[in-house]
N, C-alpha and C positions, 0 to 999 in steps of 0.2 A: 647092205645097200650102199650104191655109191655116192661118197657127199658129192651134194649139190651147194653152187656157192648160193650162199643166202643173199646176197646185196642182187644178184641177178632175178632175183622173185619177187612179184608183189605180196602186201601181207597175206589177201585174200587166196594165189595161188600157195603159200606157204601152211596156212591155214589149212587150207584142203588135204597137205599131205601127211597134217599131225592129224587130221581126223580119220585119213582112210588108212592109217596104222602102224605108221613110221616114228612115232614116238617115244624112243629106248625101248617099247614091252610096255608101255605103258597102260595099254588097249587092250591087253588080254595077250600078248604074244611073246612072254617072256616065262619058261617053262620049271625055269629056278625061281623064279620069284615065291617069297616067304606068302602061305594063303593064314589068312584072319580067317575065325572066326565069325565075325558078324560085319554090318557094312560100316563102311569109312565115314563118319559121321563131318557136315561141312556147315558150319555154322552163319547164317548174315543176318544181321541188325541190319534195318531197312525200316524209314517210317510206313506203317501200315495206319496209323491216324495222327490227325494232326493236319495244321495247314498245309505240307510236302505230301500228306499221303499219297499223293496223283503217282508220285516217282516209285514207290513200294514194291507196285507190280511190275513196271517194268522190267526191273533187276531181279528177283525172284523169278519170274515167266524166264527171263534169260539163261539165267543159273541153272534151273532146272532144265531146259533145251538144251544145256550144255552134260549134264549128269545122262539124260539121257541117252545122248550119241555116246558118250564113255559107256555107259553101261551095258549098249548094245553091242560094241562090241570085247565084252567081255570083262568089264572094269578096271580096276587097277591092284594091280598084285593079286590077282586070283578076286578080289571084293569088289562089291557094289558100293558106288557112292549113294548116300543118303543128306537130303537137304532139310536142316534143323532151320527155320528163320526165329525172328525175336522182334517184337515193333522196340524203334527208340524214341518213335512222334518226335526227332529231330529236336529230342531235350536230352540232358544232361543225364536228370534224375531218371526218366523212363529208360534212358541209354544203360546205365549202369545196372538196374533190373535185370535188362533183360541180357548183356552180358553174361551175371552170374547165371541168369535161367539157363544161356547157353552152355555154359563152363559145367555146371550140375549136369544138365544132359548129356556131356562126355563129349563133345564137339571136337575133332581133333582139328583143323583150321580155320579159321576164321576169313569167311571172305565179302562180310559187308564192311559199310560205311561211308555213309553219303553225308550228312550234317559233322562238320567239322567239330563244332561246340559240343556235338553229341557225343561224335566218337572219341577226342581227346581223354573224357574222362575212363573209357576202356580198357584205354593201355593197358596202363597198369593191371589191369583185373586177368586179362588174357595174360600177359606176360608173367604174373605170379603162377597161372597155372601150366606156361611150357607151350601156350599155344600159339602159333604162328600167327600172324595179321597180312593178310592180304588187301589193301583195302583199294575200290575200283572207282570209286569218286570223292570221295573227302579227301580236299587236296592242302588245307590251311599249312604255311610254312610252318608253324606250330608244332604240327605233327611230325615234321622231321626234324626240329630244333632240340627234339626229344632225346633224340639218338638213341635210342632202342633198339635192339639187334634185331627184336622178333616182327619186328614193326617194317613194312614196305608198302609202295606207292604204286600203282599204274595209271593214276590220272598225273598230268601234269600239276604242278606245286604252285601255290601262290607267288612267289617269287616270278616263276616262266609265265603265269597270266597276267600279272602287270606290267613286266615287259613287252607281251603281247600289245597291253590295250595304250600301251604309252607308246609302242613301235606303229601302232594304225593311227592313231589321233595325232601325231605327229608329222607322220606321211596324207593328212588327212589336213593339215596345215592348222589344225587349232591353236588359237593365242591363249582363250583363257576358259579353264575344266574347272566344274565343282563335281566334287567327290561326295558322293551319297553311301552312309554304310549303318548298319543296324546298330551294330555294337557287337557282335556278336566275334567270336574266335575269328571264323571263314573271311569273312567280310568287311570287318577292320584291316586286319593284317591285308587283304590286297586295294585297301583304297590307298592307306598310309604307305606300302610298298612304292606305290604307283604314283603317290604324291610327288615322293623323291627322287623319281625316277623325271617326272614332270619338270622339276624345280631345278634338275641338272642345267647345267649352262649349252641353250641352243633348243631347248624342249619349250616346250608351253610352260603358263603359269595354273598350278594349281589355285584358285582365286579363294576357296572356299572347301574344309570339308565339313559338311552337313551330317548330323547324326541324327534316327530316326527310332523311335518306338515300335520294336514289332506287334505284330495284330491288332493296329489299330484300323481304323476305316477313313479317317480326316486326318490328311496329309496337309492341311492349307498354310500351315503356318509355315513348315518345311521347304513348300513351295515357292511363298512368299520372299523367303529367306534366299533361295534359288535365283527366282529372278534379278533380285536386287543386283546381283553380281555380273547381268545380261553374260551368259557365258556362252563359245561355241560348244561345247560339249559337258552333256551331265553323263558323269560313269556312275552308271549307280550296281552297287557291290554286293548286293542280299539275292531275297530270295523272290519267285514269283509270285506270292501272294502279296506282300509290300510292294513288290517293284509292278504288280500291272498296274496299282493301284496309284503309286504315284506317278506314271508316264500317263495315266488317262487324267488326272489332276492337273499336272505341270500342261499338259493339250491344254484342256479346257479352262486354263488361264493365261493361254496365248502366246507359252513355249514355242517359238518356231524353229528351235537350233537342233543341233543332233544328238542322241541320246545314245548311249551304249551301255548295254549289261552285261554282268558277268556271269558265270555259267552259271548258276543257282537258279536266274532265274529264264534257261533254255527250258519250255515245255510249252505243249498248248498249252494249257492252264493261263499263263503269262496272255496268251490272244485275248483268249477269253474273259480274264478280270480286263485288263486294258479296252478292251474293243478291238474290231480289226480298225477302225479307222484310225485311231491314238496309236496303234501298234505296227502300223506300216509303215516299214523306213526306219526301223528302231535295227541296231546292231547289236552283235554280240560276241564278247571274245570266248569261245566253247573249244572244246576239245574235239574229235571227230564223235558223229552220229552216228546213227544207221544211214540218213538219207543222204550223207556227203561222204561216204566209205566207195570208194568206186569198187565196181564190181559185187558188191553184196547183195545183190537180187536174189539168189537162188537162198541164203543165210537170213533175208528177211521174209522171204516166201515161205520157210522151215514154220520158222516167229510165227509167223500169220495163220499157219495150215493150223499148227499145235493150241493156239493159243486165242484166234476169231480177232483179233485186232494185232494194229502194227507195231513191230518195236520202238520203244522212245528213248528219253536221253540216258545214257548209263548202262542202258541195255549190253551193248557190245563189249563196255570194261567188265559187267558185272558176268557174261560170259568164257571172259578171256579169266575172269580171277579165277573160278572153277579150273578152267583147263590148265592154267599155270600151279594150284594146288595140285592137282591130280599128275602132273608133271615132276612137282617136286618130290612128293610120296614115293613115286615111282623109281626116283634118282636115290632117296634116303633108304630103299631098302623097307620103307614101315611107315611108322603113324608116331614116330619118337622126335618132338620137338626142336629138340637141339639138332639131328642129322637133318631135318627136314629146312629149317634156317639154311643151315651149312648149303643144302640141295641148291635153296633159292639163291643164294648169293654166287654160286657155281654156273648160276645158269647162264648161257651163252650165245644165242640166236634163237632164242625158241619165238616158234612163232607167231604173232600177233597180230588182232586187225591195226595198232598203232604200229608196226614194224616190228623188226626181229628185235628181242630182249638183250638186252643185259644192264644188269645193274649198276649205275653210279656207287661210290662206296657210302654216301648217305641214303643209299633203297631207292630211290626213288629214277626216274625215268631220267635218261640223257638229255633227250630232247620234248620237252612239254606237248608238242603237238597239238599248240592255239591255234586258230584260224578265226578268220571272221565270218560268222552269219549276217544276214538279215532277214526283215522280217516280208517277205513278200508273198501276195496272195493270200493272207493267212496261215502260212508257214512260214519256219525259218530254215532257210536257204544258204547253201555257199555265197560267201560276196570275196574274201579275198584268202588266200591261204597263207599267205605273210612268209613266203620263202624269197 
């Protein structure tokens, strides 16, 4: 086939051409390629209970959309993918569980991870056993401070969202932000990022960061603590079950200023604890969605047909993590750890709904690909793309 230059495509028509079979052989069309045995086993940790549960499905329904179109036509190196998931209930301890569950079941890559605090404890357990980490939303700088070889990123990093949320609240002309964060890995690291990015000479003034107890239900005192500092913008840094809860508290004590959150807490869920009325006009610095990916109609219509609801946030990394596994297999020759690393770090324009691949030499994404949401109608919407 003849290369096409990759900067001349959008992701979505680039996408189309690793799905309809132009993928090294990756698809079934490579006749040397070594046949397994039995199927390629893909493993994702994904909260299936817990306050995050809401996110679970999404990434699973997606990953699987993704296995299936590979398998139809004709898998990868002669095999079928096969999806192992494992709950981490966005805790440490369940995380770790179900890591080994996955490691025991023979999983050859690993492509969940949403809760940072979850996944962090991971690492290590995959990396002892050779298995690659693909991970499609757990973005805490943390997890690249690690430097792990087996270890990579396709959501933007804490570092690229606080630059995000301090490049819009700046152009957004705020004087003075309180920083709201759980405590937790994910959500410290980009309040505290973000502080010093604030506190730079010519930025706003960080007045306040606010520390919160998660799964609590009475945020008042936090609030309290909030107002006092009368600020134009609260960045609050967790997750949507805290965070609807104190944006409909911080209303209901006569917050008039503007609110931003960070991607944790993009989901309905977030409307729905909040209110729509508390939650309209709240921002959000996110990565791309399904409903702000231009041209994904036909890719959320697949979602929908397959699965009776629409895709939500993570949905599309946690599809892209699949196809970039299945990519790398492909490139490694097999299911052997180390070549397969080697595969991923080798990769070169492959294609993506965030744009064509390749990797920083710390794994993780060149360009974070933040934008701003808001929350309109009861959905959250494009507001600004921050280029």
């Amino acid at each position: 086939m003849r290369a096409i230059p990759l900067k001349s495509l959008t992701p979505l028509v680039l996408l189309g051409l690793l799905t309809a079979g132009c993928g090294q052989g990756l698809l079934g069309g490579d006749d040397q390629a070594p046949k397994g045995n039995g199927p390629i086993l893909l493993g994702m940790l994904i909260p299936q209970s817990g306050s995050e549960a809401a996110i679970g499905p999404y990434m699973s329904n997606a990953a699987q959309l993704a296995i299936d179109e590979i398998n139809a036509k004709g898998g990868v190196l002669g095999r079928k993918l096969e999806l192992k998931t494992a709950d981490d209930a966005c805790d440490a301890q369940s995380a770790v569980a179900g890591a080994n569950k996955l490691v025991t079941e023979g999983v050859n890559v690993s492509v969940g991870g949403y809760c940072s605090g979850a996944t962090l404890p991971t690492l290590p357990i995959f990396g002892k056993a050779n298995i690659p980490m693909i991970i499609p939303a757990a973005n805490s700088q943390e997890l690249v401070d690690q430097k792990l070889k087996h270890v990579f990123l396709i959501n933007g990093t804490g570092s690229q969202q606080a630059a995000a949320a301090d490049k819009w609240m700046t152009k957004e002309g705020a004087k003075s932000v309180v920083l709201v964060h759980d405590n937790t890995s994910y959500s410290k690291d980009i309040a505290l990022r973000t502080k010093a990015l604030l506190d730079a000479p010519g930025g706003a003034d960080a007045v306040l960061v606010e520390t919160v107890t998660p799964k609590e239900s009475d945020y008042s005192a936090n609030v309290t603590n909030i107002l006092a500092k009368k600020p134009d913008y609260v960045y609050w840094t967790g997750y949507f079950q805290e965070g609807g809860l104190i944006v409909r508290q911080l209303r209901q004590a006569g917050y008039k200023g503007h609110i931003l959150l960070g991607d944790g807490s993009v989901s309905p869920k977030f409307i729905e604890i909040a209110g729509n009325d508390a939650a309209e006009g709240v921002y959000a610095t996110m990565t791309q969605t399904p409903d702000t990916l231009e041209g994904a109609e036909n890719w959320i219509a697949s979602y929908k047909k397959k699965f009776g609801t629409d895709p939500g946030p993570y949905s599309n990394q946690a599809y892209d993590a699949v196809r970039l596994a299945a990519e790398a297999i492909g490139k490694a020759g097999g299911t052997d750890g180390t070549k397969v690393v080697a595969a991923l770090e080798g990769i070169d324009g492959f294609p993506m709904f965030s744009g064509p691949l390749k990797f920083t030499p710390e794994h993780t994404l060149s360009n974070g690909g933040f934008q701003i949401l808001v929350v309109k109608g009861g959905k959250f919407a494009l507001q600004d793309s921050l280029k």
